[in-house]
Backbone and ligand atoms as CSV (ligand in chain L), in Angstrom:
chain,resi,resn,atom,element,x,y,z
A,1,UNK,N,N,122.209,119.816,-232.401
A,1,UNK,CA,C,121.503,118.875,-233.280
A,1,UNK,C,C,121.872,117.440,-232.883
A,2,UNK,N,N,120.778,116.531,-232.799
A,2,UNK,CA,C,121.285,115.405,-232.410
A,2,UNK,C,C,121.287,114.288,-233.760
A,3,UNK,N,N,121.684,113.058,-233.512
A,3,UNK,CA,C,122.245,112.137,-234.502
A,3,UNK,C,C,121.715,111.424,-234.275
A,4,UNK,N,N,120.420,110.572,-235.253
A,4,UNK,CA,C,119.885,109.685,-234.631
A,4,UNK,C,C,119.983,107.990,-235.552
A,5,UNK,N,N,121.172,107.381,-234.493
A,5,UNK,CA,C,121.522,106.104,-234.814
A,5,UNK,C,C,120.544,105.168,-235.097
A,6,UNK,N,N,120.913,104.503,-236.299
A,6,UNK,CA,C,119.621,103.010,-236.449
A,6,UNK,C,C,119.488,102.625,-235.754
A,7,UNK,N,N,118.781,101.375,-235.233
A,7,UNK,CA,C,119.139,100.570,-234.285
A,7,UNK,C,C,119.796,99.493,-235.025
A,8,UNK,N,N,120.839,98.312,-234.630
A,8,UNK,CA,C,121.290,96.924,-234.951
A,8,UNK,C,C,120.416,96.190,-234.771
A,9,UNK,N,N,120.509,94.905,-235.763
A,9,UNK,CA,C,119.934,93.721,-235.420
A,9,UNK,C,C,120.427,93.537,-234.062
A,10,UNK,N,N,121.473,93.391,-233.831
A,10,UNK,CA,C,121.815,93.215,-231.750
A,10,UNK,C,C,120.803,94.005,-230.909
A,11,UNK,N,N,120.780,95.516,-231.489
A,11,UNK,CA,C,120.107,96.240,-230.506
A,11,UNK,C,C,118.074,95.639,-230.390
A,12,UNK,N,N,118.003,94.719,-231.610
A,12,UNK,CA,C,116.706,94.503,-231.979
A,12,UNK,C,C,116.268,92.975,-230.820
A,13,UNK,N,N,117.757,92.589,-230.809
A,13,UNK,CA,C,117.697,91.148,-230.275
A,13,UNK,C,C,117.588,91.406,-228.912
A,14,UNK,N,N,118.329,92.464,-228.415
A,14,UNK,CA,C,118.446,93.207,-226.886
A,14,UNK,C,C,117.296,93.150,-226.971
A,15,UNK,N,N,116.094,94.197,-227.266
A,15,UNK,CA,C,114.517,94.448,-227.052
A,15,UNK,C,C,113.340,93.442,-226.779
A,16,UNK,N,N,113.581,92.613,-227.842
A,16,UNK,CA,C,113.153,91.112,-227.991
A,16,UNK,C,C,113.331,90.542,-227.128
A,17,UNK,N,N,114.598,90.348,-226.243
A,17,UNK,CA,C,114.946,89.508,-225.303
A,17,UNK,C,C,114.313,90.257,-223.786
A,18,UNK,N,N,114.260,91.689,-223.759
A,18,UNK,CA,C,113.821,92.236,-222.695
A,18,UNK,C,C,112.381,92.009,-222.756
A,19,UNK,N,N,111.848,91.953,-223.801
A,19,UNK,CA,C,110.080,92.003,-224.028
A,19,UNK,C,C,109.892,90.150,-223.420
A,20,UNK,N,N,110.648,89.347,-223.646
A,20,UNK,CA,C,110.404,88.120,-223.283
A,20,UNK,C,C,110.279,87.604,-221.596
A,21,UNK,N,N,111.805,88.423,-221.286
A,21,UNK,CA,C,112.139,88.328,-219.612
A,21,UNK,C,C,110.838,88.954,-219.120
A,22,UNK,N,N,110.818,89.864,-219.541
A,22,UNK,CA,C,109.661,90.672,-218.690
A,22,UNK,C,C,107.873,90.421,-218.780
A,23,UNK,N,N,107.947,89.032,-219.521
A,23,UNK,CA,C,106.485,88.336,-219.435
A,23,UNK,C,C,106.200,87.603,-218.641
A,24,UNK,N,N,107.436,87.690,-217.143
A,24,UNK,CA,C,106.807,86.970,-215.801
A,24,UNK,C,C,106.403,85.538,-216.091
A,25,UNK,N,N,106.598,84.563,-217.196
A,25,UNK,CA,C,106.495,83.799,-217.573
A,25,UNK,C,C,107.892,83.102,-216.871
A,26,UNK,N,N,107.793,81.445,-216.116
A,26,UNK,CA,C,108.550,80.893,-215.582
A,26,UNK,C,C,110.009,80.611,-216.186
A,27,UNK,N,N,111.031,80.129,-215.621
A,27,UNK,CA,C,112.334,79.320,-216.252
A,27,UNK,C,C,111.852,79.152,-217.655
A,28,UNK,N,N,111.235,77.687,-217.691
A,28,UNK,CA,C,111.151,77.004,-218.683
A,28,UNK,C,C,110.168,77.912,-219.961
A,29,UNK,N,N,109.311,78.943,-219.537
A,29,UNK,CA,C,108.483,79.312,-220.169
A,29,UNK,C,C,109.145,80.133,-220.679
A,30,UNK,N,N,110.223,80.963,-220.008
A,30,UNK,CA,C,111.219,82.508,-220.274
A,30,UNK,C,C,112.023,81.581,-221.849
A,31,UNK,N,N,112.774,80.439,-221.532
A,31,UNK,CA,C,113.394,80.045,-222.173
A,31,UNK,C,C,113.167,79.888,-223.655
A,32,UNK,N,N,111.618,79.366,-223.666
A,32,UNK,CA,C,111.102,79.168,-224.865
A,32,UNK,C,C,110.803,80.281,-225.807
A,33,UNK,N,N,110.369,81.644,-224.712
A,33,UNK,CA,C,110.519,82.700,-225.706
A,33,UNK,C,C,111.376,83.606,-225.966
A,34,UNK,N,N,112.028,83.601,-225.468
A,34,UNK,CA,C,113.830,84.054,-225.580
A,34,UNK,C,C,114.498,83.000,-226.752
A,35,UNK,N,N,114.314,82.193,-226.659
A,35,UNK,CA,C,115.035,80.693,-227.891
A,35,UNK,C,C,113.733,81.532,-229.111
A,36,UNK,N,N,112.711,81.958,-229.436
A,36,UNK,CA,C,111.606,81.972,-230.432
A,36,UNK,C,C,112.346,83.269,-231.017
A,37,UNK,N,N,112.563,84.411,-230.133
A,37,UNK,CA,C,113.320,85.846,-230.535
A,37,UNK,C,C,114.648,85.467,-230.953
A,38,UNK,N,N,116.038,84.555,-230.674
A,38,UNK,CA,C,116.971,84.561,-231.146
A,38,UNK,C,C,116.794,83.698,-232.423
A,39,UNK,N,N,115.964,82.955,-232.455
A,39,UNK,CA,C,115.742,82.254,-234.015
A,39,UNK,C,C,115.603,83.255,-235.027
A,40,UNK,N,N,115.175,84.020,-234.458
A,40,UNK,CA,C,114.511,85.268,-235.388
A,40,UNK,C,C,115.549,86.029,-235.940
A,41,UNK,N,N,116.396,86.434,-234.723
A,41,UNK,CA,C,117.559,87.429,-234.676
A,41,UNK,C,C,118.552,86.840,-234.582
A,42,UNK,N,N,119.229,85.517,-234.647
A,42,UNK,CA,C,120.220,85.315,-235.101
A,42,UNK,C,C,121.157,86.065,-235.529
A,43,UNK,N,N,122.308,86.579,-234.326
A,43,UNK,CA,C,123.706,87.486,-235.148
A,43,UNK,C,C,124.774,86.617,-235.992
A,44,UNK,N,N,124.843,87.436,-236.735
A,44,UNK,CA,C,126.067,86.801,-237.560
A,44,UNK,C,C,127.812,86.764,-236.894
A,45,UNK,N,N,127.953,85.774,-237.489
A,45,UNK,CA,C,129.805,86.442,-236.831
A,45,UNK,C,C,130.512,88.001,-237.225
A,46,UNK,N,N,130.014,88.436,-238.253
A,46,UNK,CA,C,130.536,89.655,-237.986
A,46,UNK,C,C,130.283,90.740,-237.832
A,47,UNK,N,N,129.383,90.784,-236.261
A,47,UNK,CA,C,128.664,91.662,-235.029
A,47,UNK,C,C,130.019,91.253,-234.109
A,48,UNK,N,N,130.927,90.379,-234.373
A,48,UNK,CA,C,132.340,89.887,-233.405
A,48,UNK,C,C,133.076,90.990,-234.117
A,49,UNK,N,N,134.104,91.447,-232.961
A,49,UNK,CA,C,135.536,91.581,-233.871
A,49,UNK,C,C,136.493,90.392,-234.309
A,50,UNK,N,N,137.625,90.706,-235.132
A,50,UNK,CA,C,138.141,89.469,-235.737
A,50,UNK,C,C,138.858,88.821,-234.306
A,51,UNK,N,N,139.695,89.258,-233.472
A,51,UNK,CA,C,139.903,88.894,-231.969
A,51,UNK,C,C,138.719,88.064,-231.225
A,52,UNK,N,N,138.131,88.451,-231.526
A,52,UNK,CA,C,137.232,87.693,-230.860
A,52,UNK,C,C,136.556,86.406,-232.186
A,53,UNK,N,N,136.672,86.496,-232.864
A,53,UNK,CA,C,136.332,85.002,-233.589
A,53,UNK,C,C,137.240,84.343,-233.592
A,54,UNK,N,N,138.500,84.496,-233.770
A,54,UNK,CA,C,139.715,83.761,-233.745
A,54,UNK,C,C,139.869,83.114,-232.673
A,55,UNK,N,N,139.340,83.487,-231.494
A,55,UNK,CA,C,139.183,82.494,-230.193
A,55,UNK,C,C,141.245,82.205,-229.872
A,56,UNK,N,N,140.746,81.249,-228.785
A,56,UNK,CA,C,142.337,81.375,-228.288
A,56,UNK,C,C,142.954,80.063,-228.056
A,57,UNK,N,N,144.286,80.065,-228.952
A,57,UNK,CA,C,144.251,78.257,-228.570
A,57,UNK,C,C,144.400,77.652,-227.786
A,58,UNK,N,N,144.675,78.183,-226.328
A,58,UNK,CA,C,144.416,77.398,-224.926
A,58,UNK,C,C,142.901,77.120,-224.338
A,59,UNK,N,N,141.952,77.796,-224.439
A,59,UNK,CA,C,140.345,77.447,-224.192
A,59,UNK,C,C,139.768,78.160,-225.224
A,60,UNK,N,N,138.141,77.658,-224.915
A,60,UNK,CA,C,137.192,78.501,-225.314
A,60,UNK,C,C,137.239,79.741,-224.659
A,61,UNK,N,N,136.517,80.835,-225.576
A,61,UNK,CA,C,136.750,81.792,-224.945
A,61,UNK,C,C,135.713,82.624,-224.998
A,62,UNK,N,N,135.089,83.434,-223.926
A,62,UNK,CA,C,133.667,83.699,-224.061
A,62,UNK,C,C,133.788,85.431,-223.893
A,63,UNK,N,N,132.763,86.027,-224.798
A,63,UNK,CA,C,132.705,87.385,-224.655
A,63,UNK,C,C,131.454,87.899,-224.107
A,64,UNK,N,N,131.419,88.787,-223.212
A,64,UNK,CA,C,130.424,89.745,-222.918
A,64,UNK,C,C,129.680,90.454,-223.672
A,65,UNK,N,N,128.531,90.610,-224.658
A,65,UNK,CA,C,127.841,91.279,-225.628
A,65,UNK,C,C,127.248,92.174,-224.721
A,66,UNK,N,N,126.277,91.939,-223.847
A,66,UNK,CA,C,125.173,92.801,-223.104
A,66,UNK,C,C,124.944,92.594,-221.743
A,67,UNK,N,N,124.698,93.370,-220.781
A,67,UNK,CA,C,124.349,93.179,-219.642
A,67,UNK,C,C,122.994,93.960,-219.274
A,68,UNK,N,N,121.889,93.315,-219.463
A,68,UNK,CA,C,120.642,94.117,-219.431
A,68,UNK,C,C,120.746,94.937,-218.176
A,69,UNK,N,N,121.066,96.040,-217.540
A,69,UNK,CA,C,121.164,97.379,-216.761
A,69,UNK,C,C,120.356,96.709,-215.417
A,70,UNK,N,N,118.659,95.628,-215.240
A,70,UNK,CA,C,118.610,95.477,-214.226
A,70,UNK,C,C,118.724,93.951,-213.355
A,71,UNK,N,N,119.902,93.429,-214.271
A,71,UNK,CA,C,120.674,92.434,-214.134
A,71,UNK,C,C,119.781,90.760,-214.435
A,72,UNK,N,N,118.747,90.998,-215.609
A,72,UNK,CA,C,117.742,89.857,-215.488
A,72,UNK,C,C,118.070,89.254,-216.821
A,73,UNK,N,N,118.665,89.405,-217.362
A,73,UNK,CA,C,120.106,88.780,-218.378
A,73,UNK,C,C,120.978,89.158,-218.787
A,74,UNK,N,N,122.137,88.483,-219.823
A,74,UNK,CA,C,123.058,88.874,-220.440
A,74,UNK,C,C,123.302,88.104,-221.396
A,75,UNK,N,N,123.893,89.034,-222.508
A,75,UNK,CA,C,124.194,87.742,-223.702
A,75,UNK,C,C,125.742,87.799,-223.972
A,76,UNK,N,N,126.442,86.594,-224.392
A,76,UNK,CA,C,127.720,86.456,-224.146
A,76,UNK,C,C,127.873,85.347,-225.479
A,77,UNK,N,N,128.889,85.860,-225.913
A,77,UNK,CA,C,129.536,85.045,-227.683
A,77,UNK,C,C,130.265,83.991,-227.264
A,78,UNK,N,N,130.299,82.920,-227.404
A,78,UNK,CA,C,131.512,82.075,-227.051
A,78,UNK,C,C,132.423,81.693,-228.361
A,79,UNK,N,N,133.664,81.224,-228.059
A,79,UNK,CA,C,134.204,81.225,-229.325
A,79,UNK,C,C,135.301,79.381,-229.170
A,80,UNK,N,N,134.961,79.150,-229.737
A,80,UNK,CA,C,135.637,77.395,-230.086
A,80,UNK,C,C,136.363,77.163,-230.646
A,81,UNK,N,N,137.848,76.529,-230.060
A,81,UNK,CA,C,138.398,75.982,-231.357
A,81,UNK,C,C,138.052,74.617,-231.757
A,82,UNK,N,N,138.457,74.003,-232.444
A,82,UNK,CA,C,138.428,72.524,-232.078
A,82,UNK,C,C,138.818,71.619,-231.247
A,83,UNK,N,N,137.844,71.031,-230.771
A,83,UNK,CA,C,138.292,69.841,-229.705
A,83,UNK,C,C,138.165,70.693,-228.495
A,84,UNK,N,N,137.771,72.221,-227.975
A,84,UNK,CA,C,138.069,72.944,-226.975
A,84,UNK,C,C,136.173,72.391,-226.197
A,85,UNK,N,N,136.122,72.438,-225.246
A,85,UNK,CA,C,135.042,72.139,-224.325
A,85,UNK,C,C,135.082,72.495,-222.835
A,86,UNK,N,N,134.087,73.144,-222.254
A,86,UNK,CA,C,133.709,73.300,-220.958
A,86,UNK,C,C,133.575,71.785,-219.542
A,87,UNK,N,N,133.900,72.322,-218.690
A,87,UNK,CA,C,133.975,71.166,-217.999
A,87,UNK,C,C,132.551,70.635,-217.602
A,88,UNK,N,N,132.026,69.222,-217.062
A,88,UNK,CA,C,130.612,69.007,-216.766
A,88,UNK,C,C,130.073,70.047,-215.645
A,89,UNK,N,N,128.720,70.677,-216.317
A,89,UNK,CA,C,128.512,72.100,-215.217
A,89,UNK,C,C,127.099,71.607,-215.379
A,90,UNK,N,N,126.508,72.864,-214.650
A,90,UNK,CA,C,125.209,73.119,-214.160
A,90,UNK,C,C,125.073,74.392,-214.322
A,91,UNK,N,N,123.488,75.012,-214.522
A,91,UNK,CA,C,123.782,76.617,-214.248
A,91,UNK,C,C,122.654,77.230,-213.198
A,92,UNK,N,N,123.055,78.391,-213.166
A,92,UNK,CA,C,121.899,78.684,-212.377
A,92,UNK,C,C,120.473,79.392,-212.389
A,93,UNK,N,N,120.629,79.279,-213.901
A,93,UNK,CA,C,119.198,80.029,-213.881
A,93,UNK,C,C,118.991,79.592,-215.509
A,94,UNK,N,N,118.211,79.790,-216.573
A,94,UNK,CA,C,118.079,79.276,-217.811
A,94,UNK,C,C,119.396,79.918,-218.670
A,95,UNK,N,N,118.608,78.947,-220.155
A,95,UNK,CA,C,120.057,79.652,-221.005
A,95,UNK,C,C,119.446,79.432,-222.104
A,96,UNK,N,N,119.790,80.174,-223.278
A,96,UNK,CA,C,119.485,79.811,-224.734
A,96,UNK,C,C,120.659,80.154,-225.451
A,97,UNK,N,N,120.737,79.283,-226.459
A,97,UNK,CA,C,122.200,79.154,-227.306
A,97,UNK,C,C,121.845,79.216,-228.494
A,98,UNK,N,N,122.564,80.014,-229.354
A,98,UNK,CA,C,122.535,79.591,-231.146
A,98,UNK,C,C,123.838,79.977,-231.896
A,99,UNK,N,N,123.689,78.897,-232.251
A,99,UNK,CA,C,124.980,78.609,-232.821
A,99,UNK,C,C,124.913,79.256,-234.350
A,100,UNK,N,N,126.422,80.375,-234.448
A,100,UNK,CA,C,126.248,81.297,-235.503
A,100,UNK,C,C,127.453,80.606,-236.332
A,101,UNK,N,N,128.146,79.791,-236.371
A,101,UNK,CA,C,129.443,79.176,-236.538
A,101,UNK,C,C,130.082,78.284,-236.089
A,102,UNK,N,N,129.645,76.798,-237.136
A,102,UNK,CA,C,130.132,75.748,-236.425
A,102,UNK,C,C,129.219,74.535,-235.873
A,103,UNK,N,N,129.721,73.816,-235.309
A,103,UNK,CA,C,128.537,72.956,-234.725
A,103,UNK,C,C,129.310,72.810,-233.640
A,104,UNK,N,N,128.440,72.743,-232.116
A,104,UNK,CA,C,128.420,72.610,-230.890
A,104,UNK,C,C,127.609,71.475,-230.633
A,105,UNK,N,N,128.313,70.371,-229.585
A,105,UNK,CA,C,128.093,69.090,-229.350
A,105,UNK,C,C,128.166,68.947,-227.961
A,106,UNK,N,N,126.419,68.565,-227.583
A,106,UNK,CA,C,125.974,69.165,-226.054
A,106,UNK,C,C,125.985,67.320,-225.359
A,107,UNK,N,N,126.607,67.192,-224.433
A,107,UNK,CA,C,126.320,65.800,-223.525
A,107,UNK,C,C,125.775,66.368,-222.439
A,108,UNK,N,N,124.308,65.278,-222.375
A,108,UNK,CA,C,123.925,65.567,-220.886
A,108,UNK,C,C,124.060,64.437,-220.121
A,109,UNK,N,N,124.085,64.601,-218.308
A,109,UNK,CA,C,124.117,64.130,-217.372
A,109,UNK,C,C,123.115,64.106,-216.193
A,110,UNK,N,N,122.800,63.306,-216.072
A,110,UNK,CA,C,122.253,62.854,-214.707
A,110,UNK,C,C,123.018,62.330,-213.130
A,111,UNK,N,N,122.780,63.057,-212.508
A,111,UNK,CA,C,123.448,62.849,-211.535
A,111,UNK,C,C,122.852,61.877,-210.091
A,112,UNK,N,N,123.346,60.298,-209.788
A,112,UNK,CA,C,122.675,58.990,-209.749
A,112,UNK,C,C,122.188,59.661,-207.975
A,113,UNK,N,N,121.589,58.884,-207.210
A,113,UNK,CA,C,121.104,58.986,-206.161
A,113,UNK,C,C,121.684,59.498,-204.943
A,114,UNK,N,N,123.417,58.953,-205.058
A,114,UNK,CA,C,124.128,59.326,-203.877
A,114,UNK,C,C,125.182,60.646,-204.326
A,115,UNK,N,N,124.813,61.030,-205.244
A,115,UNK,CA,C,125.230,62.159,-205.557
A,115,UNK,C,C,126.671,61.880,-205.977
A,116,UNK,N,N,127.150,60.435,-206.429
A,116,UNK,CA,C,128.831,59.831,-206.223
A,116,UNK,C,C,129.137,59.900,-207.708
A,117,UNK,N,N,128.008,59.573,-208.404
A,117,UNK,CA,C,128.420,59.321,-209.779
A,117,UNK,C,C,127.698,60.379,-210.849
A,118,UNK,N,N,128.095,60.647,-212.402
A,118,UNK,CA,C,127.419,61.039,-213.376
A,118,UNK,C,C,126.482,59.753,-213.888
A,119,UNK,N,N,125.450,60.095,-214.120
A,119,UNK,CA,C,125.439,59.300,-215.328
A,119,UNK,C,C,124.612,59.324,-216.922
A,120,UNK,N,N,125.199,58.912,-218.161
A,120,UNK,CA,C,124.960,59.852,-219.473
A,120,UNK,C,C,123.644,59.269,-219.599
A,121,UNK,N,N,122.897,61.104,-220.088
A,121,UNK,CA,C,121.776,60.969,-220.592
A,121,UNK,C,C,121.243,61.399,-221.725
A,122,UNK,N,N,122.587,61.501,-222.821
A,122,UNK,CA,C,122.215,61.346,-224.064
A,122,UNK,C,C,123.169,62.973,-224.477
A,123,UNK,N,N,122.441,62.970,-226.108
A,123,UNK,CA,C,123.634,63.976,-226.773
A,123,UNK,C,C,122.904,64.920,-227.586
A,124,UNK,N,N,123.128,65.880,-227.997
A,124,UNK,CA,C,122.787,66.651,-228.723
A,124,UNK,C,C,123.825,67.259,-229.967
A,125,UNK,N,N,123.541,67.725,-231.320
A,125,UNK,CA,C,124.576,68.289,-231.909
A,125,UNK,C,C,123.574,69.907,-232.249
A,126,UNK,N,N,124.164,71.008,-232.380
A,126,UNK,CA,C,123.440,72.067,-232.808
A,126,UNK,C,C,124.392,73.086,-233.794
A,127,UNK,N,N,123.784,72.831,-235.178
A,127,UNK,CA,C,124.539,73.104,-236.016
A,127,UNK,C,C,124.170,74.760,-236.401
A,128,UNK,N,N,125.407,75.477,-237.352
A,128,UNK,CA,C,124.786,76.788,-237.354
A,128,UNK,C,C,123.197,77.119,-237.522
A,129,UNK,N,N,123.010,78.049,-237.137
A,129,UNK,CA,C,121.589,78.271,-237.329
A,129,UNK,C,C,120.521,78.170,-236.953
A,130,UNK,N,N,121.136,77.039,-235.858
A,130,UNK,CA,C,120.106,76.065,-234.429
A,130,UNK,C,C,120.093,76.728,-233.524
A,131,UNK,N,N,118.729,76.754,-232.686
A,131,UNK,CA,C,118.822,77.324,-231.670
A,131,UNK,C,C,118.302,76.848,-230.487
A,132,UNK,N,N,119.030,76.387,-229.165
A,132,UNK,CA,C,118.680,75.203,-227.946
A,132,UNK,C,C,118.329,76.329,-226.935
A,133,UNK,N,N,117.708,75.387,-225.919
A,133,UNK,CA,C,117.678,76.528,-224.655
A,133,UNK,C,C,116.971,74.872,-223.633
A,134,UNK,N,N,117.772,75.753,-222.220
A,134,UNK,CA,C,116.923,74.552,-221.429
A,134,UNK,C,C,117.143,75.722,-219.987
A,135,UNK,N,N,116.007,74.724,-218.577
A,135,UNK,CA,C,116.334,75.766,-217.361
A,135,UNK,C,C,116.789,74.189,-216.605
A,136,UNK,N,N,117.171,75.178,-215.606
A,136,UNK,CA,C,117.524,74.063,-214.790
A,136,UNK,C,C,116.156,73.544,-213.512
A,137,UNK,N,N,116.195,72.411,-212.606
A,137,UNK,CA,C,117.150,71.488,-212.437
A,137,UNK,C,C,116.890,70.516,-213.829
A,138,UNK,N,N,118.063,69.854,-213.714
A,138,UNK,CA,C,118.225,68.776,-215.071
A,138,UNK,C,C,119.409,69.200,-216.042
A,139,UNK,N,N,120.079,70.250,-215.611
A,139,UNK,CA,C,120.978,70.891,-217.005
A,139,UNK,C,C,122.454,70.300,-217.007
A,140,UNK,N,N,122.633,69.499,-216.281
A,140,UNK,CA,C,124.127,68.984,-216.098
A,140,UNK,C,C,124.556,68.653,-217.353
A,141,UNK,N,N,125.688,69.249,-218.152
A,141,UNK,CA,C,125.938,69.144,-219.265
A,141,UNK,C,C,127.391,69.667,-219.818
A,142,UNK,N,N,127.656,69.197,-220.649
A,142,UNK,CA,C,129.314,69.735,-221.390
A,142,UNK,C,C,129.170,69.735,-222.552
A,143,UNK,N,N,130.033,70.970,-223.002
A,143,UNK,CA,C,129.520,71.415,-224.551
A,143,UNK,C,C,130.685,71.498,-225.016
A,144,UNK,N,N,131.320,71.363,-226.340
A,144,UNK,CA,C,132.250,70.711,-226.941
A,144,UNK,C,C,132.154,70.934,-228.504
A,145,UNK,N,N,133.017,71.709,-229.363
A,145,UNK,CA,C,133.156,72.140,-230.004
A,145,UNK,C,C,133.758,70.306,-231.220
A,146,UNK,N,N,132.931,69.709,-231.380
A,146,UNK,CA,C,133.296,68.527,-232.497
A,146,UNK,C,C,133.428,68.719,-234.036
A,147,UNK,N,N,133.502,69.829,-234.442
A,147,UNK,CA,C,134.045,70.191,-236.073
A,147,UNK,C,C,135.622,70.536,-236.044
A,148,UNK,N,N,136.059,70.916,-237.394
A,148,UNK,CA,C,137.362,71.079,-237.159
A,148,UNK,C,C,137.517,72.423,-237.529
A,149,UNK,N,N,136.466,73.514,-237.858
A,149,UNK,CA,C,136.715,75.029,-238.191
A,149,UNK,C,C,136.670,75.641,-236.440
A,150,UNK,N,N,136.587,76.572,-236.260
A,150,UNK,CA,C,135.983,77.480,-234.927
A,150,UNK,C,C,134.797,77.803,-234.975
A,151,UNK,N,N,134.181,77.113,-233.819
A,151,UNK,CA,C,132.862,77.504,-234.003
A,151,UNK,C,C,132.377,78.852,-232.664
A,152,UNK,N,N,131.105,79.269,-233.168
A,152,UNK,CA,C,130.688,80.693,-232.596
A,152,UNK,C,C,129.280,80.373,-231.937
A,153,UNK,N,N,128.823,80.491,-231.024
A,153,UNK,CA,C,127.712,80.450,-230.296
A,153,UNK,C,C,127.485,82.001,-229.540
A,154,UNK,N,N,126.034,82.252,-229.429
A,154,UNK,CA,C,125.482,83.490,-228.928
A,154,UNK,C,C,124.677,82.605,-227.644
A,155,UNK,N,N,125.024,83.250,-226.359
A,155,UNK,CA,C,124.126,82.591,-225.079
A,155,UNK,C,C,123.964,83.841,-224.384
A,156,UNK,N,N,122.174,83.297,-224.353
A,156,UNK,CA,C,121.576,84.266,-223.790
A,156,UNK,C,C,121.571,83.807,-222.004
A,157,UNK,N,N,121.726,84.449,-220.913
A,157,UNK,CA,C,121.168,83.517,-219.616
A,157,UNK,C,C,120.421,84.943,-219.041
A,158,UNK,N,N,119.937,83.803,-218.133
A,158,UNK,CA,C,118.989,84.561,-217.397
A,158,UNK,C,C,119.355,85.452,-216.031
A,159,UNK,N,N,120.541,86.099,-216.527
A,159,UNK,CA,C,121.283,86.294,-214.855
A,159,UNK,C,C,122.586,87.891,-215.255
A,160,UNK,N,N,122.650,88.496,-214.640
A,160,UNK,CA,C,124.372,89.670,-214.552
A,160,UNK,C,C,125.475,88.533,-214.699
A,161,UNK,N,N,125.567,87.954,-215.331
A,161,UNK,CA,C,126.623,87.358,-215.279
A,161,UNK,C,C,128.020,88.212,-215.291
A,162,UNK,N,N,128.538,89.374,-215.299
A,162,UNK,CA,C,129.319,90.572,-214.910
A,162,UNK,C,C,129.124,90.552,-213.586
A,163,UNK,N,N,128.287,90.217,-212.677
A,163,UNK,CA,C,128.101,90.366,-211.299
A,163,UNK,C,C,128.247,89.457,-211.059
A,164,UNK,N,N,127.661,88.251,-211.295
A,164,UNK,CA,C,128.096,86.910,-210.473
A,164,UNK,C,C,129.668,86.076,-210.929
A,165,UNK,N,N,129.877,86.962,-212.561
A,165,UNK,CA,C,130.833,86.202,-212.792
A,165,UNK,C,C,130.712,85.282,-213.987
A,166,UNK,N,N,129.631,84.187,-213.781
A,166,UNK,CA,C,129.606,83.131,-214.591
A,166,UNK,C,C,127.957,82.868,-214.580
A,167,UNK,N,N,127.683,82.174,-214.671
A,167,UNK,CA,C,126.086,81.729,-214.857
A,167,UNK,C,C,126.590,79.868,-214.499
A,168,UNK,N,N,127.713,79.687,-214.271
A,168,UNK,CA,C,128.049,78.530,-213.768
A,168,UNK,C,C,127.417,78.232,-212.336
A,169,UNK,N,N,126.715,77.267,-212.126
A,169,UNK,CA,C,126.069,76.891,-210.954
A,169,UNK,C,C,127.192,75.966,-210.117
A,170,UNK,N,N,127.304,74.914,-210.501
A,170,UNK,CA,C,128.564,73.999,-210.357
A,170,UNK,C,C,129.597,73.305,-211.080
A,171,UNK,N,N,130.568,72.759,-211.135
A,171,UNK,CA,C,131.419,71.680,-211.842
A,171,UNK,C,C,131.137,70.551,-211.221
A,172,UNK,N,N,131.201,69.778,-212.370
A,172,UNK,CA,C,131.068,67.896,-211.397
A,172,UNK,C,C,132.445,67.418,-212.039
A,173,UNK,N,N,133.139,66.771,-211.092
A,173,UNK,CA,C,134.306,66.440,-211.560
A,173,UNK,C,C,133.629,64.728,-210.546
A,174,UNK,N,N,133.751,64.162,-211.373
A,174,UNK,CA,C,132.715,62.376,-210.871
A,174,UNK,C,C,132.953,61.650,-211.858
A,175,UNK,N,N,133.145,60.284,-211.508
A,175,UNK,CA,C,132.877,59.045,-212.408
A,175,UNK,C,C,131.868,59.067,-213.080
A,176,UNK,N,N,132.058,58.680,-214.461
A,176,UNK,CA,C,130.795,58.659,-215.286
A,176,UNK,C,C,130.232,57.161,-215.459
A,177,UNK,N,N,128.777,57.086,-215.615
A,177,UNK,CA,C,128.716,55.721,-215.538
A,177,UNK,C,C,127.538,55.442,-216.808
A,178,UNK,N,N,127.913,54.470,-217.600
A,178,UNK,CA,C,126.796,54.667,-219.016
A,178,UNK,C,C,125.248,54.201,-218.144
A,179,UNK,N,N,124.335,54.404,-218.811
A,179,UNK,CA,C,122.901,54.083,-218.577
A,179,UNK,C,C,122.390,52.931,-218.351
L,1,LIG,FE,FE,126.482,75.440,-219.910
């Protein structure tokens, strides 16, 4: 006799997110409907274990949720303490974020002609409940946990990140220069 499990809101958000990838629809186009399904499906923090919300007080700390089987995304929890932030990156393929806990505080960058300098192209804040997404080129950016609780973000990308590792394209470690 077999046992037949509900499905989760996760397992609902998994489907959603596969029905989106798989509309051959570009970067920027994937993004928008992948960001339309997690608005929808928004997980709560406690789809986390408590280890994993508690985050760690030397970095942020990011968890593996899903690895879609034919490597054309993955979704991954990140977890914040305060004041904790990623270094200025790039990625390599799109991303959508929603923030389930907390507010996350996005700076973007432009990177000037000779490739020598950053320079800022403005800010974003995305408070629980919000949900961002962008593709690249243009994504040079650092994200930064500016409340004083721990905050929780769900990121979807467009990539095995278990296979490549990261969805990190580059680090810019460069002079920043205002606008
Ligand atoms: Fe990023």
């Amino acid at each position: 006799m077999s046992t037949i499990v509900a499905p989760t809101k996760f397992d609902a958000l998994v489907s959603a997110t596969r029905a989106a990838v798989s509309s051959d629809a570009d970067w920027a186009g994937t993004a928008e409907l992948v960001a339309a399904e997690l608005e929808r499906r928004l997980p709560t923090p406690d789809m986390l274990t408590d280890e994993q919300r508690t985050g760690d007080p030397k970095r942020y700390r990011s968890h593996l949720l899903h690895t879609e089987p034919d490597g054309s995304f993955s979704i991954v929890a990140l977890t914040w303490r305060p004041g904790q932030e990623t270094p200025i990156h790039d990625h390599v393929t799109w991303c959508v974020f929603g923030v389930i806990q907390g507010i996350e505080y996005e700076e973007l960058y432009t990177l000037d002609e000779r490739g020598e300098h950053l320079v800022e192209a403005g800010s974003s804040a995305t408070e629980t409940g919000e949900v961002s997404g962008f593709a690249p080129p243009g994504d040079i950016h650092r994200v930064r946990n500016i409340g004083d609780t721990t905050a929780i973000s769900i990121h979807i990308y467009g990539t095995d990140v278990s296979r490549i590792g990261s969805s990190v394209r580059r680090s810019y470690d460069l002079p920043i220069l205002a606008p």
